[in-house]
Jmol script that loads the backbone (N, CA, C; Angstrom):
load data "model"
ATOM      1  N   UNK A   1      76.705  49.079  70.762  1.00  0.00           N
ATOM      2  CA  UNK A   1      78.078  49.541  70.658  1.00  0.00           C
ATOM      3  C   UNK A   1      79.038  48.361  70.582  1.00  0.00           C
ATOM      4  N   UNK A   2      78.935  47.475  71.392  1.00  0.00           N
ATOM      5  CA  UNK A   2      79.572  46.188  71.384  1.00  0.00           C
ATOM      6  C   UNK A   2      79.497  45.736  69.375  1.00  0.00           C
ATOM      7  N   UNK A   3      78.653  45.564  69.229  1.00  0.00           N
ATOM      8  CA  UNK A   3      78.606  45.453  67.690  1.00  0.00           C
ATOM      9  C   UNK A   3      79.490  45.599  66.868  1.00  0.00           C
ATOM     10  N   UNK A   4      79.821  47.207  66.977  1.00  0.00           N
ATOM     11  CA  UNK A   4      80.567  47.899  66.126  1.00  0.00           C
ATOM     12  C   UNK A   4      82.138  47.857  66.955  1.00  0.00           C
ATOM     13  N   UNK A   5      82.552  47.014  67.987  1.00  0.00           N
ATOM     14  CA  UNK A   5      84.003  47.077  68.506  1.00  0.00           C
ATOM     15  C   UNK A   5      84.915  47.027  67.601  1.00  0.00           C
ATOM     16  N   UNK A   6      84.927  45.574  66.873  1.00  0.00           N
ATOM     17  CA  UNK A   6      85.985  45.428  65.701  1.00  0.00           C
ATOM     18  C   UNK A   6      86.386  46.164  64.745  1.00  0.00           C
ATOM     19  N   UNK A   7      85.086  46.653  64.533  1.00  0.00           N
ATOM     20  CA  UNK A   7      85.409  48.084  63.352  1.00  0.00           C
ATOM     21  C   UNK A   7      85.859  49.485  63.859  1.00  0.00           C
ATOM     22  N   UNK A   8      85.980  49.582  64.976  1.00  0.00           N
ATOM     23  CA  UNK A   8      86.299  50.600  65.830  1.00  0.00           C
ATOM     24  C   UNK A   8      87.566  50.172  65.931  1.00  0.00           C
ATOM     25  N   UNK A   9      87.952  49.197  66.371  1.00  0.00           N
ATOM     26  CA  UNK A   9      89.345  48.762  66.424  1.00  0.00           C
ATOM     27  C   UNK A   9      90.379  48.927  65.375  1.00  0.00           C
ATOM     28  N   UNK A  10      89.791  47.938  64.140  1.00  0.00           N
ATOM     29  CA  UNK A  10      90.317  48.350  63.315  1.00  0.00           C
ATOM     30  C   UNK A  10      90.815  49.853  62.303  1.00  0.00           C
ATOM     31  N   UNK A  11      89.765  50.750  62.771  1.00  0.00           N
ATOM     32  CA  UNK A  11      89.676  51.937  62.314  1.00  0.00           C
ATOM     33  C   UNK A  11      90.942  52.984  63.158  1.00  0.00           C
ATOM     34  N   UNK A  12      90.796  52.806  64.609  1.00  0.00           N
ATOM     35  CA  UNK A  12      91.839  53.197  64.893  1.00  0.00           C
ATOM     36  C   UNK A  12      93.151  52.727  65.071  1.00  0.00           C
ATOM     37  N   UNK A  13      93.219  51.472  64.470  1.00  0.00           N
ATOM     38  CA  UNK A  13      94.386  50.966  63.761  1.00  0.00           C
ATOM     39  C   UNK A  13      95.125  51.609  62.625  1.00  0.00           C
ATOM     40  N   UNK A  14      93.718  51.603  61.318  1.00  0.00           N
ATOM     41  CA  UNK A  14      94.558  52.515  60.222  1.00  0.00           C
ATOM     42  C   UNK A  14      94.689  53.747  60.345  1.00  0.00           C
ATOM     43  N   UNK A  15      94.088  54.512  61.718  1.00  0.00           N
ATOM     44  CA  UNK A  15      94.579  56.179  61.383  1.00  0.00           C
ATOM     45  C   UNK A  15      95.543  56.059  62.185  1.00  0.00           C
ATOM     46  N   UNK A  16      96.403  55.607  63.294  1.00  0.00           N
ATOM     47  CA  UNK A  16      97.764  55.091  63.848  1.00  0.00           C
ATOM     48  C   UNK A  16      98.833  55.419  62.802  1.00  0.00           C
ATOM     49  N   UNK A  17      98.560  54.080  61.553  1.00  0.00           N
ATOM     50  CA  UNK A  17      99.446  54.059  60.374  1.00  0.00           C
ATOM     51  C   UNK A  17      99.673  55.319  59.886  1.00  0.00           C
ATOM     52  N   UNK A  18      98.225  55.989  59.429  1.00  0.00           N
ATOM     53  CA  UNK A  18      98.039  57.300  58.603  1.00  0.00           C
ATOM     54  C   UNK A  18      99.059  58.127  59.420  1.00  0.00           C
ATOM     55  N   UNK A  19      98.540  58.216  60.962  1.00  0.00           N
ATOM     56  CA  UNK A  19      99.410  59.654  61.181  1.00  0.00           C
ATOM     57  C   UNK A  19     100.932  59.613  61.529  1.00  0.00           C
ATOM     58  N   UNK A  20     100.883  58.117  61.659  1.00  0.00           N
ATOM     59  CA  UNK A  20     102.457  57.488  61.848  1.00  0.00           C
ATOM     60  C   UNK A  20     103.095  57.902  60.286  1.00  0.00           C
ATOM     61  N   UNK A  21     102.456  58.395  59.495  1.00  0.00           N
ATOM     62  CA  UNK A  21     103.665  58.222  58.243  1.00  0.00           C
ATOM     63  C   UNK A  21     103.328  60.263  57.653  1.00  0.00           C
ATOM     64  N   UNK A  22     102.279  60.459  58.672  1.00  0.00           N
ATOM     65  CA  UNK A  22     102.189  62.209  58.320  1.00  0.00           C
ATOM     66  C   UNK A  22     103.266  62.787  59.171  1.00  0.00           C
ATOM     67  N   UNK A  23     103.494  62.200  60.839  1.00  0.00           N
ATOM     68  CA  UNK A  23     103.977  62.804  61.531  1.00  0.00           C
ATOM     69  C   UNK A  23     105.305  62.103  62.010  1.00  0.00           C
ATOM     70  N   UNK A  24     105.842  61.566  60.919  1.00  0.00           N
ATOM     71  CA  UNK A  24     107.292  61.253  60.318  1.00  0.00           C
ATOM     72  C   UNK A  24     107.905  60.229  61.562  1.00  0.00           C
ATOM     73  N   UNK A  25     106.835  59.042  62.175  1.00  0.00           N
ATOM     74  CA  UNK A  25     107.003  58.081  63.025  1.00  0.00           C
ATOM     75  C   UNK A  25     107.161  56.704  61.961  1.00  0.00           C
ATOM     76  N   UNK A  26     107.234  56.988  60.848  1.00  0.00           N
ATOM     77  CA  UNK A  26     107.505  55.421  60.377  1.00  0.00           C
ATOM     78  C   UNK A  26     108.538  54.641  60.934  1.00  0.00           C
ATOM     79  N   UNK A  27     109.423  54.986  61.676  1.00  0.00           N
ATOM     80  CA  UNK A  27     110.825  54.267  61.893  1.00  0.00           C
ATOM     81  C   UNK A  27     110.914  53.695  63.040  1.00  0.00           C
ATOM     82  N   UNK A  28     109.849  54.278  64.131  1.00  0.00           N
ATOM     83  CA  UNK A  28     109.338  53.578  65.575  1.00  0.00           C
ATOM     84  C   UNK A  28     108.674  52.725  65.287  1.00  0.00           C
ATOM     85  N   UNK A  29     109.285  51.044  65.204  1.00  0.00           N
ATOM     86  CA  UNK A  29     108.037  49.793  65.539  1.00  0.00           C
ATOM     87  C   UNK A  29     107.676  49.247  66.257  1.00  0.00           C
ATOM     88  N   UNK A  30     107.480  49.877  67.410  1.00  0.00           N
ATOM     89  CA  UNK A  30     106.972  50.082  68.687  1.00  0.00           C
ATOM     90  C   UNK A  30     105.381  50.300  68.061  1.00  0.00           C
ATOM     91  N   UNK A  31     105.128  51.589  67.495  1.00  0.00           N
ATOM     92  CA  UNK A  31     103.681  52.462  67.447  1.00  0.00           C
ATOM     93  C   UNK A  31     103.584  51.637  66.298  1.00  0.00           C
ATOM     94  N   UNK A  32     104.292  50.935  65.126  1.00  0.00           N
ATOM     95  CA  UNK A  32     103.773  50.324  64.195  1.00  0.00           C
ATOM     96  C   UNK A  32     103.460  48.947  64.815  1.00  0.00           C
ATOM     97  N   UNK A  33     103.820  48.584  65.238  1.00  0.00           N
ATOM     98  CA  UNK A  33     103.625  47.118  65.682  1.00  0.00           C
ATOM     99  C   UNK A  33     101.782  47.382  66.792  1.00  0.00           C
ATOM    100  N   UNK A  34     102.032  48.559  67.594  1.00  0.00           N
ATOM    101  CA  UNK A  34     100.490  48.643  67.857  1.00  0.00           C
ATOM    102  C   UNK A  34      99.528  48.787  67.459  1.00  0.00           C
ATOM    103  N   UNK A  35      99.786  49.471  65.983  1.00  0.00           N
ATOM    104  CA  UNK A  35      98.300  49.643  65.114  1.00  0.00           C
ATOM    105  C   UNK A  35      98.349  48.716  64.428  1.00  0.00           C
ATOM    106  N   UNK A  36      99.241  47.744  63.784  1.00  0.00           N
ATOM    107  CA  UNK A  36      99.062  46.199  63.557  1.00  0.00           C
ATOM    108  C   UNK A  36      98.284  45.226  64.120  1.00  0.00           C
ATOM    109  N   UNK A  37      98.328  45.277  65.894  1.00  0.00           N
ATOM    110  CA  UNK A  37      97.911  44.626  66.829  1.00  0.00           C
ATOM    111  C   UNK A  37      96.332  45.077  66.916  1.00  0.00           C
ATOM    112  N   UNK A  38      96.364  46.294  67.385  1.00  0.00           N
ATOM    113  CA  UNK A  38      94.954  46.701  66.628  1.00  0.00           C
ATOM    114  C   UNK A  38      94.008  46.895  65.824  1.00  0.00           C
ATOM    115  N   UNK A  39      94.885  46.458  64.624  1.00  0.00           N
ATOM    116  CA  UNK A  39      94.129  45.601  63.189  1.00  0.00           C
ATOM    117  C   UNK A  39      94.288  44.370  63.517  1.00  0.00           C
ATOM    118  N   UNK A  40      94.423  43.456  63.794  1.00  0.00           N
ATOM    119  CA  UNK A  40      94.068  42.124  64.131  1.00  0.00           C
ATOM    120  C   UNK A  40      93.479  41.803  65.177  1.00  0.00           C
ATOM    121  N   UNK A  41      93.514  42.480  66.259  1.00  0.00           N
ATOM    122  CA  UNK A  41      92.358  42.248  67.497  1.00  0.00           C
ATOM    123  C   UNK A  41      90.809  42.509  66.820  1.00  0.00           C
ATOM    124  N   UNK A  42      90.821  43.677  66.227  1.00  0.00           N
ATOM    125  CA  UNK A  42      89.675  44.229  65.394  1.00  0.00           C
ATOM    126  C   UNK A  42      89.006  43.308  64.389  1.00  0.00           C
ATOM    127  N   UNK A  43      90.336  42.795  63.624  1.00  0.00           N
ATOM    128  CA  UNK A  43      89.262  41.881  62.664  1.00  0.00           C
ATOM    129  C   UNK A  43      88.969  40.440  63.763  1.00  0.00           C
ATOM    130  N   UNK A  44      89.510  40.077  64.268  1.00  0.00           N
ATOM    131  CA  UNK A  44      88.985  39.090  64.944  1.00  0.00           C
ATOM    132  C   UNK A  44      88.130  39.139  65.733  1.00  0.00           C
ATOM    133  N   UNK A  45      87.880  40.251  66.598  1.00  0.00           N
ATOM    134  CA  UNK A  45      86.914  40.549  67.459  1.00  0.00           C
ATOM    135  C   UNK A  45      85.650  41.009  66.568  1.00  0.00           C
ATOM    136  N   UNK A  46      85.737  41.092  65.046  1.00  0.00           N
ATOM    137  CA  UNK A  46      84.829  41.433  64.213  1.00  0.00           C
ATOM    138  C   UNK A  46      84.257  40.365  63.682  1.00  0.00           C
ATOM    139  N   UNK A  47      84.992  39.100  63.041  1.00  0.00           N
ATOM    140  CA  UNK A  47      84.674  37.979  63.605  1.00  0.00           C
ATOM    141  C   UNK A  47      83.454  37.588  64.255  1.00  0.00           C
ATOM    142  N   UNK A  48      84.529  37.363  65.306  1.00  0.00           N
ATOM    143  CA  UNK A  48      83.723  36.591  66.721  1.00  0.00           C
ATOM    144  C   UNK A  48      82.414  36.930  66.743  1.00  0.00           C
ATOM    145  N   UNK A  49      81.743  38.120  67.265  1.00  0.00           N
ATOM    146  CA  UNK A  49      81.155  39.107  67.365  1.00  0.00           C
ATOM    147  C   UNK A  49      79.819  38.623  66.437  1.00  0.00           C
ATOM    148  N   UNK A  50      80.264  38.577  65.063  1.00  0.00           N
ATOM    149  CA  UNK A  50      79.797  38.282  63.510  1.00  0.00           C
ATOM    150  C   UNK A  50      79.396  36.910  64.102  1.00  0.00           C
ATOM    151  N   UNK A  51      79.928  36.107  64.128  1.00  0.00           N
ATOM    152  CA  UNK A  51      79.373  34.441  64.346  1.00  0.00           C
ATOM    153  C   UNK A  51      78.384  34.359  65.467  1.00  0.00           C
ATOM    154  N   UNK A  52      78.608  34.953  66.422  1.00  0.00           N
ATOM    155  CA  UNK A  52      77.608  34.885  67.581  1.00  0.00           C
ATOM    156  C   UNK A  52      76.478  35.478  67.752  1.00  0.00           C
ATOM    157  N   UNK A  53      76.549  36.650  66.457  1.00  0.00           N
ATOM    158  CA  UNK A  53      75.028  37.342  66.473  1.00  0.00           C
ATOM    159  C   UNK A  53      74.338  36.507  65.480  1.00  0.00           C
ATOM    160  N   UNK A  54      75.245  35.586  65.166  1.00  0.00           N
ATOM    161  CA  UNK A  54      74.182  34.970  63.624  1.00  0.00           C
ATOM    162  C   UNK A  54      74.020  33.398  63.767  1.00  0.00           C
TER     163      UNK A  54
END
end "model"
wireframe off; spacefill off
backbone 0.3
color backbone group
């Protein structure tokens, strides 16, 4: 499970965005700025993760 963190991260990063722009939150960048943060923890922790198993 550890494996798959980053991509987990990142994944619930872009459905954040998705439902941030279904459920008419684009204008709070508060919740945008967190699924941002959670796309970049994700790819980096996807990364990391990546270098150390290999």
């Amino acid at each position: 499970m550890k494996k798959y963190l980053g991509i987990i991260l990142i994944v619930l990063g872009a459905l954040m965005l998705v439902i941030s722009y279904f459920v008419d939150l684009v204008d709070y960048n508060g919740y945008n700025v967190g699924a941002l943060l959670l796309i970049v923890i994700g790819l980096v922790a996807h990364i990391q993760i990546t270098k150390k198993t290999k």
